[in-house]
C-alpha positions in Angstrom: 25.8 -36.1 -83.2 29.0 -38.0 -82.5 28.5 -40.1 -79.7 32.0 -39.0 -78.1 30.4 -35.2 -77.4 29.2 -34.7 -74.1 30.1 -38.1 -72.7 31.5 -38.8 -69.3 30.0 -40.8 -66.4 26.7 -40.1 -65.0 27.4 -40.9 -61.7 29.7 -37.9 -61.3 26.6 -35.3 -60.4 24.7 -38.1 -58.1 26.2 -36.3 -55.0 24.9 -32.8 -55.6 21.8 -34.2 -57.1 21.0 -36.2 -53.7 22.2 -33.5 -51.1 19.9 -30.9 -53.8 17.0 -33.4 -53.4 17.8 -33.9 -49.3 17.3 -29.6 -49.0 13.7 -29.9 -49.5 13.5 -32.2 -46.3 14.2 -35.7 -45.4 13.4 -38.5 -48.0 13.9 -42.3 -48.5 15.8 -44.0 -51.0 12.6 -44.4 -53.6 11.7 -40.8 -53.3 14.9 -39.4 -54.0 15.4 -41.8 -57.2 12.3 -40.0 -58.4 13.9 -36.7 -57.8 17.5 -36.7 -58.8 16.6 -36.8 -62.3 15.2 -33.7 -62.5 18.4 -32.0 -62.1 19.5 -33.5 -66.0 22.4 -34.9 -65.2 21.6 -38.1 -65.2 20.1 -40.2 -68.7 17.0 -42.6 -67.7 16.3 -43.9 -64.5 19.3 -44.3 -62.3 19.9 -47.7 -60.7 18.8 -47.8 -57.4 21.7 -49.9 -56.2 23.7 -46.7 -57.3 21.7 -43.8 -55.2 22.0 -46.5 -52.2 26.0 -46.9 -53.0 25.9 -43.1 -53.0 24.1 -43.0 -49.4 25.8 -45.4 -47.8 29.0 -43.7 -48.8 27.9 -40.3 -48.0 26.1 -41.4 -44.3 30.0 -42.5 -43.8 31.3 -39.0 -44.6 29.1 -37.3 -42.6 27.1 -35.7 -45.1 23.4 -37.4 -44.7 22.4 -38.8 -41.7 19.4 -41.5 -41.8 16.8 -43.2 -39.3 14.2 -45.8 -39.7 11.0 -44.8 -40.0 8.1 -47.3 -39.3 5.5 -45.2 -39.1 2.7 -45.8 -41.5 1.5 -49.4 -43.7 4.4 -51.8 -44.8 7.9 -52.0 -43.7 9.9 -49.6 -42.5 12.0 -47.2 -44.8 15.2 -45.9 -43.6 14.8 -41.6 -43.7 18.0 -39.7 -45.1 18.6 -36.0 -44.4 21.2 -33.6 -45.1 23.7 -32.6 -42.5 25.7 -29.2 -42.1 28.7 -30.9 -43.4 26.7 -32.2 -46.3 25.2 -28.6 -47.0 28.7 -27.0 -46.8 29.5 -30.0 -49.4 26.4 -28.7 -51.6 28.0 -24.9 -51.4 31.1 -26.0 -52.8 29.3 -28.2 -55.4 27.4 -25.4 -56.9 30.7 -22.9 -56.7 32.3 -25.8 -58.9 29.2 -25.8 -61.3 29.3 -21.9 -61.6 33.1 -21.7 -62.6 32.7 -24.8 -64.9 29.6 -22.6 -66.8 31.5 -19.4 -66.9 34.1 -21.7 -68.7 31.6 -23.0 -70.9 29.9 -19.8 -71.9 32.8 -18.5 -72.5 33.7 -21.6 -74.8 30.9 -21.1 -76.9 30.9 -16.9 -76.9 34.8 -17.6 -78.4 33.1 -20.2 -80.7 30.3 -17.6 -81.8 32.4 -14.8 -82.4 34.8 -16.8 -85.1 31.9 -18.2 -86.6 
């Protein structure tokens, strides 16, 4: 397969993919690494530096909030959790997601039929 089908950054679903991990309950950096890929949008491991870019920039906007938690052995890890604004965010997010598969389906049933 060409390598210019189905390109386009991964970072672009690292939003939803955090604020979908953060619904579960509240999580730390290194938890949510291991959970974001899940969701397949994202190819390998993603950098942590990136998910902490992401957090930092989404703490600012009001969508996760986070705490440091020094309960338990080694140092303390700071705790993220999604906020009303951030689930409102998520809503939005997966409306986007539904209308961009309709599209797709769509796409491919047009494909299908002229085939």
């Amino acid at each position: 397969m060409s390598e210019k089908v189905g390109g386009g950054k991964q970072e672009r679903y690292m939003q939803p993919s955090i604020l979908m991990a953060l619904l579960a309950g509240q999580s730390h950096g290194y938890e949510l690494l291991q959970h974001i890929g899940e969701y397949g949008f994202l190819k390998g491991d993603a950098p942590p530096g990136m998910i902490y870019r992401h957090l930092r920039q989404m703490e600012d906007e009001g969508l996760v909030v986070s705490a440091w938690d020094a309960t338990g052995s080694g140092p303390a890890k700071r705790v993220y959790g999604i906020t009303d604004e951030g689930r409102e965010v998520l809503d939005a997010w997966v409306g986007y997601m539904e209308r961009q598969a309709r599209g797709l389906l769509a796409f491919v049933e047009r494909y299908r039929q002229r085939g």
